[in-house]
N, C-alpha and C positions, 0 to 999 in steps of 0.2 A: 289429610293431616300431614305436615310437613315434617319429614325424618331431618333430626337434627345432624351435622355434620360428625361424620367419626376424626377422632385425632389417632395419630400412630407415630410412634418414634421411628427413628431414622439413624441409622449407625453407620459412621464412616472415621477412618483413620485417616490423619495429613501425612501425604508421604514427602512433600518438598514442593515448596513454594516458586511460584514461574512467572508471576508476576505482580504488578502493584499498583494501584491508582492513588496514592496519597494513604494514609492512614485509616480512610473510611472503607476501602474496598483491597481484597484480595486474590489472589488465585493458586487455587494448589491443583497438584494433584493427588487425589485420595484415591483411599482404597474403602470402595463400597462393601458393608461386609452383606449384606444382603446379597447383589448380585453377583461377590465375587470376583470383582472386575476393580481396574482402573480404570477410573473417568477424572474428568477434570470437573473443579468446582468451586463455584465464583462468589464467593462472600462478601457482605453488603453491609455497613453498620444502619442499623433503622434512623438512627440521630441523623445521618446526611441524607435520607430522602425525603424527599416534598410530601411524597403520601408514599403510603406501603401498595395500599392499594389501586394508588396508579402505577404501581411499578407493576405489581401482576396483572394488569389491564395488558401493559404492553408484554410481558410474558407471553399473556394469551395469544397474542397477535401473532409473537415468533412464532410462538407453538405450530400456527397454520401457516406460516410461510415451510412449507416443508419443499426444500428445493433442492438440486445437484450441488452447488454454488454458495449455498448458506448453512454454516453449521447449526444441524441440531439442536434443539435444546429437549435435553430427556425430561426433566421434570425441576419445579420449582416449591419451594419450600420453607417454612419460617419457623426460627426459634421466638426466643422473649426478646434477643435483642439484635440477633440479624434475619436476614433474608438469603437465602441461598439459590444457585442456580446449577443444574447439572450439563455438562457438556459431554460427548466424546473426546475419547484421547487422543489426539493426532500426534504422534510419534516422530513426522517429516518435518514439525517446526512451523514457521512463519515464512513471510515472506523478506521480511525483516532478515532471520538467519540465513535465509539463502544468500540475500544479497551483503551480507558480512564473510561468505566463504567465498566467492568471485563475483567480478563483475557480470552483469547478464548482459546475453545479448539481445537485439531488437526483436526477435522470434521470441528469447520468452519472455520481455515484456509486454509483447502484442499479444501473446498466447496468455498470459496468466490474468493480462488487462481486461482480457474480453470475456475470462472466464468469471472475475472479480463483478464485472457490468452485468454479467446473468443475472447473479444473485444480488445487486443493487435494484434492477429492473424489478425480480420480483417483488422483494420489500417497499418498493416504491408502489408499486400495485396494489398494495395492501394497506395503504394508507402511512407508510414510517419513514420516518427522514433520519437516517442514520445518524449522523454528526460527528462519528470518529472514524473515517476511514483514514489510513495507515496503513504501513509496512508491516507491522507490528500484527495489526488487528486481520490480516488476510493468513489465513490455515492455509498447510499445504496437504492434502488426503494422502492417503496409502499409494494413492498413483499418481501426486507427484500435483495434482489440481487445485485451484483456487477457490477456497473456501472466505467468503466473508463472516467474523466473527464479532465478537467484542458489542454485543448492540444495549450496553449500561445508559450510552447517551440517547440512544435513540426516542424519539416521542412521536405519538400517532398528531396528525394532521388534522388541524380544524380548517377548513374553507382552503384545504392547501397549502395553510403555516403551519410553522411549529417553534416551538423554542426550546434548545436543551437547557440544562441545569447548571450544566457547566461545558470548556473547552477547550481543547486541547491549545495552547498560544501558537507552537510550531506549524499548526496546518489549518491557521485561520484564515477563509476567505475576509476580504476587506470589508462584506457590510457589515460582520460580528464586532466591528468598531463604534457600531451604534447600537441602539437600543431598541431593538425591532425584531420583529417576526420574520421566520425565514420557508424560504419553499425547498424545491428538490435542487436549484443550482446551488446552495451549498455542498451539497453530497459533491456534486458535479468539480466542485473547484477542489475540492478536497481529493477526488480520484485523480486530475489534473496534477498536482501536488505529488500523489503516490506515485503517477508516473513518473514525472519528474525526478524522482530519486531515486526511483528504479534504475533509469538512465545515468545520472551522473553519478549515481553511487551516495553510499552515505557521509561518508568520509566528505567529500566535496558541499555535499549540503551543510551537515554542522562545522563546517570552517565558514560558510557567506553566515550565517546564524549565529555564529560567536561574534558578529562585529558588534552584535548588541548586546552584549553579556559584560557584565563589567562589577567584579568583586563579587560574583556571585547573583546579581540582580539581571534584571532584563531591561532597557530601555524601552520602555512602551512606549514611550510618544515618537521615538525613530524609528521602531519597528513597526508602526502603526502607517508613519506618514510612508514609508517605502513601498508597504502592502498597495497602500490606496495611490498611490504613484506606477506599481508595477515594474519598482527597479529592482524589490524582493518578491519569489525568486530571480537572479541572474538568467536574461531569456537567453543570454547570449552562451553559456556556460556547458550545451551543449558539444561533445567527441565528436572529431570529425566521421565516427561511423555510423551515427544517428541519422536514419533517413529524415530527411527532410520533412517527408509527409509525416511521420511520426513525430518532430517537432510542432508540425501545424498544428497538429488535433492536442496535444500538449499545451500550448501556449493558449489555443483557443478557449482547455477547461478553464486556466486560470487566470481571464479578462477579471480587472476590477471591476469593471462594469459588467454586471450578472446579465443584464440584458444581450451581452456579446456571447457569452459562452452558447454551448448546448443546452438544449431543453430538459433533453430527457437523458437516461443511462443507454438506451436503446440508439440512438442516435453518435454517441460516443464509441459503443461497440462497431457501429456500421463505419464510422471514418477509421477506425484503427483496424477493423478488416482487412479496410482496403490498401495498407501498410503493402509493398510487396518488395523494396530492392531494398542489397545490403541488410539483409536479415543475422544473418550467420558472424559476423565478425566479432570477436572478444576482445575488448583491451586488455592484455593483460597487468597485473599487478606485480612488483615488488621489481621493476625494470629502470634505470637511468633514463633507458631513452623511451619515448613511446611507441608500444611493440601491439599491434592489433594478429590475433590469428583466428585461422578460419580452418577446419576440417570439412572436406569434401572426397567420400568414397575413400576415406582413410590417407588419402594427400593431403598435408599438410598444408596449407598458406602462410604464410607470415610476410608480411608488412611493418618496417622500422623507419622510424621518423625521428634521424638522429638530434643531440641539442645542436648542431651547428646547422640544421634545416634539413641535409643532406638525409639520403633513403635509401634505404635497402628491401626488393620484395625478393623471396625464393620458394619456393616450392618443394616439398617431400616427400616423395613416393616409401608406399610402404615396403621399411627393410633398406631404402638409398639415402642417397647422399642428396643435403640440399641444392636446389639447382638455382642460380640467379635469375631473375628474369631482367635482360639488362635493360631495355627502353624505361625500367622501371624501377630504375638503379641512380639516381642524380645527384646532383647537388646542392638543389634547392628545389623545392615543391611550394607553391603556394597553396593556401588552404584550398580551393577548390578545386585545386587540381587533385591537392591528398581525397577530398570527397570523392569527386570521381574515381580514385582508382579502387575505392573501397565501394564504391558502389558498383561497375563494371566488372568486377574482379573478384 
């Protein structure tokens, strides 16, 4: 004889809201009075999902991707007129805030990239195609590690497509211009993407993204033909501290042509691996001229790349005075000579 399901209430207080998908979806964090705890918790209006019960299908899904790389989901939930989702609270923010408080350097977006690809690779494993990766949507744990979050859009895979519901405009690969099914190289141009502005910062991304913004609207049909053109984003747009190899496996997630990119998450991890010079150098921020610096055993580096072309490199010993390094002191530096010295140096 079949036991009927028990219902149980669920009590939780809003203690401030952290984020927003449009009016149908929210995110606070509350206070569980059950557990005691803060957690974060993701509300759904029922009116904007396809099915309820395809959403807890895919619930189910996370539930088992239980990974280093992916956050959690505690437990999922429905009232009469939303759906709820529980999360852990991560305190360290996104990766989104990090890179609003400085620019990163190529170490931690090789390090957070690959930690981001773990937990892609598994969900990929598991049959799910994320569809919103973002800045926004990567956790940073209590130690500082890549947490992939946010899986509202994600949908399980029939024969290896999938179709979300909806898409973010900002981080569309070019086939989401048509009306079709997609595989795992969406994920793939979309992580392309994050890297991307990992690298040149947000600030530089939403200035090329305002060229299509006009009284508040978006120009879709010029943002559409750029995408599938490959003049958005700017491949060129790359600091001259950005390895090289770390532009290739960049440009490569985000071919128009999905046949060009990588396959797999797995395969993206293994090229950005293999990232190895001019890791450590920081642009910094709120400078006239462009000032890259580098800490090494508490010496200081610093490289300036004055507006009349002209340079300055010195060095810092800890507690002295900076010292010039002069062959490396001139007048004019052309770009690839500034790469070299930021890669040798």
């Amino acid at each position: 004889m079949l036991q009927p399901y028990k219902r149980a209430e669920l009590q939780f207080a809003e203690i401030r809201e952290i984020g927003s998908d449009g009016r149908n979806s929210k995110t606070w964090i509350v206070h569980d009075v059950q557990l005691g705890a803060e957690i974060v918790m993701k509300t759904i209006a029922k009116s904007s999902l396809h099915s309820v019960n395809g959403f807890f299908d895919e619930a189910k899904a996370l539930y088992a991707t239980a990974h280093q790389n992916v956050v959690q989901v505690h437990y999922a939930c429905e009232d009469q007129d939303s759906v709820y989702v529980a999360m852990p609270l991560y305190r360290r923010g996104s990766v989104k805030g990090l890179m609003a408080a400085s620019n990163l350097t190529a170490r931690e977006t090789v390090r957070l990239g690959c930690q981001m690809l773990s937990g892609l690779h598994n969900i990929h494993s598991k049959g799910l195609i994320h569809f919103d990766i973002k800045p926004d949507n990567i956790l940073l744990s209590n130690r500082g590690e890549a947490l992939l979050a946010d899986f509202g859009l994600a949908k399980q895979m029939q024969l290896g497509l999938a179709r979300p519901n909806g898409l973010y405009i900002r981080m569309a690969p070019p086939e989401a211009t048509t009306n079709q099914q997609f595989d795992l190289r969406f994920d793939i141009y979309q992580v392309g993407l994050t890297l991307y502005r990992m690298t040149i910062g947000n600030d530089a991304f939403n200035r090329q993204f305002s060229r299509f913004e006009h009284g508040g609207n978006i120009n879709m049909t010029a943002l559409a033909g750029e995408i599938l053109a490959g003049t958005f984003p700017d491949r060129q747009a790359f600091d001259e501290h950005v390895p090289t190899r770390l532009r290739k496996v960049i440009v490569k997630c985000i071919e128009p042509d999905r046949n060009n990119r990588y396959n797999s998450a797995l395969e993206v991890a293994n090229a950005l691996a293999s990232v190895e010079d001019g890791l450590d150098w920081q642009l910094a921020r709120g400078t006239l001229d462009k000032t890259w610096i580098k800490n090494e055993m508490g010496t200081e580096k610093r490289f300036v790349l004055n507006a009349d072309g002209s340079t300055v490199f010195t060095t810092t010993a800890p507690g002295g005075t900076p010292r010039r390094k002069t062959d490396l002191c001139v007048r004019r530096m052309t770009r690839r000579e500034i790469e070299s010295v930021l890669k040798k140096n």
